[in-house]
Short mmCIF file of the C-alpha atoms (twelve columns), coordinates in Angstrom:
data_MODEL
# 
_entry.id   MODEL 
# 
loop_
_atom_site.group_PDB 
_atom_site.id 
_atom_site.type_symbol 
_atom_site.label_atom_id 
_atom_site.label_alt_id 
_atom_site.label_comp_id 
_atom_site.label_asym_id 
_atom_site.label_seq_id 
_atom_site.Cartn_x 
_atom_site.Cartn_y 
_atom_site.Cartn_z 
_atom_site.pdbx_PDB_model_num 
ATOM 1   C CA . UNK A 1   0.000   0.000   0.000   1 
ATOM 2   C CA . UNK A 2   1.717   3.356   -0.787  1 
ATOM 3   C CA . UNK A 3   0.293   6.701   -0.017  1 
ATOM 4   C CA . UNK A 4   -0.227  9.215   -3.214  1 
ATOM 5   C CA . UNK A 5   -1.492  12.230  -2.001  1 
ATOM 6   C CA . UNK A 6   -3.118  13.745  0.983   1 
ATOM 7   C CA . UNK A 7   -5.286  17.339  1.217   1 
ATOM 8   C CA . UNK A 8   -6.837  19.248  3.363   1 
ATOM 9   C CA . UNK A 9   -10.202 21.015  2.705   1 
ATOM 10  C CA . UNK A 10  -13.219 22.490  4.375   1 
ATOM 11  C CA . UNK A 11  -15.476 19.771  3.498   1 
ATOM 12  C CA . UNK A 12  -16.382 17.272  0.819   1 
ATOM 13  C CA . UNK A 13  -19.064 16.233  -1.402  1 
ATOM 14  C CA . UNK A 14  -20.564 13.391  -2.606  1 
ATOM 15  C CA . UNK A 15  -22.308 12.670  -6.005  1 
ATOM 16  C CA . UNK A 16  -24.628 9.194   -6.727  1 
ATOM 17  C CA . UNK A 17  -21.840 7.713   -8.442  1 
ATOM 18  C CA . UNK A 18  -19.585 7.245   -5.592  1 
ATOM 19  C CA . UNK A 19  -17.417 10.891  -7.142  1 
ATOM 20  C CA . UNK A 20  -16.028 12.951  -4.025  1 
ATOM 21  C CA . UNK A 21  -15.762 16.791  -4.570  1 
ATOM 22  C CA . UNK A 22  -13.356 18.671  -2.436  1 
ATOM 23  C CA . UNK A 23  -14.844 22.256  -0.974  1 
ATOM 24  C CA . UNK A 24  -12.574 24.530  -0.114  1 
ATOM 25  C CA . UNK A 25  -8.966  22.723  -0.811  1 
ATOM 26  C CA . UNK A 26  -5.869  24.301  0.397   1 
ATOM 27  C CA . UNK A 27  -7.762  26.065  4.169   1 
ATOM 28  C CA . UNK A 28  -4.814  25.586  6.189   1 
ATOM 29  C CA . UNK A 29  -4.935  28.785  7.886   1 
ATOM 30  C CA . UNK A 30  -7.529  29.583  10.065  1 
ATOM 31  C CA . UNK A 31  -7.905  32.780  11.745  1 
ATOM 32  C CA . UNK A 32  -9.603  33.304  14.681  1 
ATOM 33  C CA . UNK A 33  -9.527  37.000  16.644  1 
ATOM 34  C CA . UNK A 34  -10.735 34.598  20.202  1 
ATOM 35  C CA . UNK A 35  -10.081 31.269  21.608  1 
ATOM 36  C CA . UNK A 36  -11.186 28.322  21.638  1 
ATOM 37  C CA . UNK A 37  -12.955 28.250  18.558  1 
ATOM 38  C CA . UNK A 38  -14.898 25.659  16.791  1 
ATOM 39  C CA . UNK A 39  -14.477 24.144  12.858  1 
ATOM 40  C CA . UNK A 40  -14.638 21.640  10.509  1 
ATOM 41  C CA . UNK A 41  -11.586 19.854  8.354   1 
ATOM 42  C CA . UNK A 42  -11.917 17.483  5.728   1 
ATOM 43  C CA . UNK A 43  -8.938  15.157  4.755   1 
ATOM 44  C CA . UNK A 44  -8.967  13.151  1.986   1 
ATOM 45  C CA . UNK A 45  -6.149  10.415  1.311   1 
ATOM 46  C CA . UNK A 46  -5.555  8.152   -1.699  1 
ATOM 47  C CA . UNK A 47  -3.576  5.388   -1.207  1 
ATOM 48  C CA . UNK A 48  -3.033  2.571   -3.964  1 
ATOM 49  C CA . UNK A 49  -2.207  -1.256  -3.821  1 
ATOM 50  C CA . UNK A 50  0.296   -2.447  -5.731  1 
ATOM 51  C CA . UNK A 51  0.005   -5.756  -4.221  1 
ATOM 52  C CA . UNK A 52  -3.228  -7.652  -5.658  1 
ATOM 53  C CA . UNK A 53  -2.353  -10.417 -2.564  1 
ATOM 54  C CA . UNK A 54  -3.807  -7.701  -0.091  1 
ATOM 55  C CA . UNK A 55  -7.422  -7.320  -2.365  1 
ATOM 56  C CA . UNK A 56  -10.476 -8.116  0.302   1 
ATOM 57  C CA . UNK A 57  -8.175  -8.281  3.593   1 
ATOM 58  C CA . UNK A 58  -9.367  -5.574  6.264   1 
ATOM 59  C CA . UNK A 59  -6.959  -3.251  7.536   1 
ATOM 60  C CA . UNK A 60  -6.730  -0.698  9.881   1 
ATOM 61  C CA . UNK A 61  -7.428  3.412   9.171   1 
ATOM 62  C CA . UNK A 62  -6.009  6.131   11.774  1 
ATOM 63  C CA . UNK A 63  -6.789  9.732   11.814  1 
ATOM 64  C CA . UNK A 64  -5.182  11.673  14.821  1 
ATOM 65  C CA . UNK A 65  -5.096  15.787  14.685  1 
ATOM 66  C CA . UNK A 66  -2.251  16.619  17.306  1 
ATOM 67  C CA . UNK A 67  -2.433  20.330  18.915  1 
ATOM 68  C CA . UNK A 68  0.893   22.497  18.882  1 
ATOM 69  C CA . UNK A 69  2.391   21.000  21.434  1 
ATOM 70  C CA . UNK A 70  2.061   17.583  19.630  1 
ATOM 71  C CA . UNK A 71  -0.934  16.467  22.475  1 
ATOM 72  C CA . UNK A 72  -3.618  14.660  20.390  1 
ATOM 73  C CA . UNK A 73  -6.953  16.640  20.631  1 
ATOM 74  C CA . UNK A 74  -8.575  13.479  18.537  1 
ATOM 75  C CA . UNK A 75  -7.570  10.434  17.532  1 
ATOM 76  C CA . UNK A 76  -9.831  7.506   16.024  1 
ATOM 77  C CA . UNK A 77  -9.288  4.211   14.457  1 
ATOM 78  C CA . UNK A 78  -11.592 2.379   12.445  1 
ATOM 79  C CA . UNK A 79  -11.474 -1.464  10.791  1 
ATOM 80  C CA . UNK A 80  -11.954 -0.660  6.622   1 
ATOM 81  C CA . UNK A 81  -11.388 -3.993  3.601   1 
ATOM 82  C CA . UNK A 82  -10.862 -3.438  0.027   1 
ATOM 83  C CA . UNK A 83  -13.096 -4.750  -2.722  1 
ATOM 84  C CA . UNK A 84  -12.095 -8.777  -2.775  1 
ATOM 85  C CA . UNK A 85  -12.092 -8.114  -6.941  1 
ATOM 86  C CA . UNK A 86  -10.514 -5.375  -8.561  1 
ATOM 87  C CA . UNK A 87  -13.007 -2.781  -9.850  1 
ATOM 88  C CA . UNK A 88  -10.374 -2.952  -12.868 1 
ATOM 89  C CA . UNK A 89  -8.126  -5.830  -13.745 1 
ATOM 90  C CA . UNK A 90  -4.519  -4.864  -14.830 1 
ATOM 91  C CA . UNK A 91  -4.758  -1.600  -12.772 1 
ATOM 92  C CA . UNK A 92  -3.169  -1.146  -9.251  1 
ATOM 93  C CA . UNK A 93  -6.670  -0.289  -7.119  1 
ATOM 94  C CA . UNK A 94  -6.879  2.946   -5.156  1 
ATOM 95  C CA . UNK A 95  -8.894  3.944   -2.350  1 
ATOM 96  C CA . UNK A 96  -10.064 7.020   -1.075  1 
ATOM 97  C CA . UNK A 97  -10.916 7.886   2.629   1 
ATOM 98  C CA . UNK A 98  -12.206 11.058  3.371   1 
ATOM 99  C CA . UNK A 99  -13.400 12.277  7.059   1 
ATOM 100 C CA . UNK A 100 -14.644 15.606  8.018   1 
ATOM 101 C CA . UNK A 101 -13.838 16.240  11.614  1 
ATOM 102 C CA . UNK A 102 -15.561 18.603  13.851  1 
ATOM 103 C CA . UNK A 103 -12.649 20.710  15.958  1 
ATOM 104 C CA . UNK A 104 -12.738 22.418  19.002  1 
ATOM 105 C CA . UNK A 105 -9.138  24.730  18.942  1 
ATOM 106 C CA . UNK A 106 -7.735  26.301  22.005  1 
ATOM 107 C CA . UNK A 107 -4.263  27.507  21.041  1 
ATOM 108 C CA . UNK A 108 -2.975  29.480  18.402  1 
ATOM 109 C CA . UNK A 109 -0.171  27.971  16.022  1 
ATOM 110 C CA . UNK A 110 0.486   24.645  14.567  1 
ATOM 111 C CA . UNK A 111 -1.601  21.636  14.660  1 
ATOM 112 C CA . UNK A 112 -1.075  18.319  12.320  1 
ATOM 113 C CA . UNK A 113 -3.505  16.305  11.540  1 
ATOM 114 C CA . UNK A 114 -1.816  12.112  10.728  1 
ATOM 115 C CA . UNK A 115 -3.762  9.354   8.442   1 
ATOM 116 C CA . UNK A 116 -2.590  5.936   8.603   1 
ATOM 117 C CA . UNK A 117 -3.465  2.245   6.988   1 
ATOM 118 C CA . UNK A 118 -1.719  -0.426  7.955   1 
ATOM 119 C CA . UNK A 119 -2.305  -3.695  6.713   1 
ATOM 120 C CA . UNK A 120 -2.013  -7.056  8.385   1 
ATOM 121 C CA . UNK A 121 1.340   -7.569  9.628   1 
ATOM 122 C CA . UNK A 122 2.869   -4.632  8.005   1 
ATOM 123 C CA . UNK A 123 3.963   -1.330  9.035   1 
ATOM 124 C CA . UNK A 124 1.487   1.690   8.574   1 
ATOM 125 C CA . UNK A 125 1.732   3.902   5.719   1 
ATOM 126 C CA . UNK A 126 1.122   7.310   7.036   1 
ATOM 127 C CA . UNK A 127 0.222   11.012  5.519   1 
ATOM 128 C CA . UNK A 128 0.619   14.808  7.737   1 
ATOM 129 C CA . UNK A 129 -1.000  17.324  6.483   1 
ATOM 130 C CA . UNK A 130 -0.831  20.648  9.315   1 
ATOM 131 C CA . UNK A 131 -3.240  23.995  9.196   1 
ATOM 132 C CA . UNK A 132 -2.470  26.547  11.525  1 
ATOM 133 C CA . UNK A 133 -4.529  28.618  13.813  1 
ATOM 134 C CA . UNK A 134 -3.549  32.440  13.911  1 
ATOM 135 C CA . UNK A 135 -5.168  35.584  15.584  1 
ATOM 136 C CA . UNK A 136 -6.431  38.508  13.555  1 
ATOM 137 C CA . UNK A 137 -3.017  40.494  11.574  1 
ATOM 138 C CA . UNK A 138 -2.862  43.827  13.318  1 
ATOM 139 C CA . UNK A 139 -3.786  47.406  10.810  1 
ATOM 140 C CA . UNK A 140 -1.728  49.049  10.406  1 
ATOM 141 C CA . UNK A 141 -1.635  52.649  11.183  1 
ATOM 142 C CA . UNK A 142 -3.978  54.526  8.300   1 
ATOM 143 C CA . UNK A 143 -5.781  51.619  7.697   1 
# 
């Protein structure tokens, strides 16, 4: 299983056909003139197999968000298995997880938020993606 990309956005979509629509990619600076303060993230993570001997096996998905001082503010993990058949035969499958996560933020500066698989008796293949929480830039005089 290898890791081939990882965003952060405000949210996601979904359409009938399964197709996931990222809303607001790239919102990794939130400012916030009080604390605590409450928002939403959205991380999406595509990982593909290049080993068909792992197809239908369940393995293991992490999400932890860590606070600046690298204390977790949530962690969760969750039991996921891929497709026993390959939706396409001759190409390595991908999967997509996507969480939105509800935050309550009580510090300014930089928090990291960590999504792992791991598979049955292998090591977990892991993606950081951090956002930062900053108070209101000061005007400047004449502004």
């Amino acid at each position: 299983m290898k890791l081939e990309w990882i965003i952060l956005a405000e949210g996601f979509g979904t359409a009938s056909n399964g197709a996931v629509t990222a809303i607001g990619i790239n919102q990794h600076i939130i400012v916030s003139p009080t604390l605590p303060m409450t928002t939403k993230r959205g991380v999406l993570a595509h990982f593909i197999d290049a080993e068909p001997d792992i197809a239908g096996k369940e393995l293991e998905v992490s999400l932890t968000v860590s606070d600046p001082n690298g204390k977790a503010i949530l962690a969760n993990t969750l039991p996921a298995r891929l497709s026993p058949v390959p939706q396409w035969p001759g190409i390595p499958p991908g999967v997509d997880f996507f969480l939105e996560i509800p935050l309550r933020l009580s510090e300014y500066g930089a928090y990291e938020i960590t999504f792992s698989v791991q598979l049955p008796e292998a090591e977990p293949v892991s993606g950081r993606v951090p956002f930062y929480v900053q108070g209101p830039l000061p005007l400047s005089e004449g502004q």
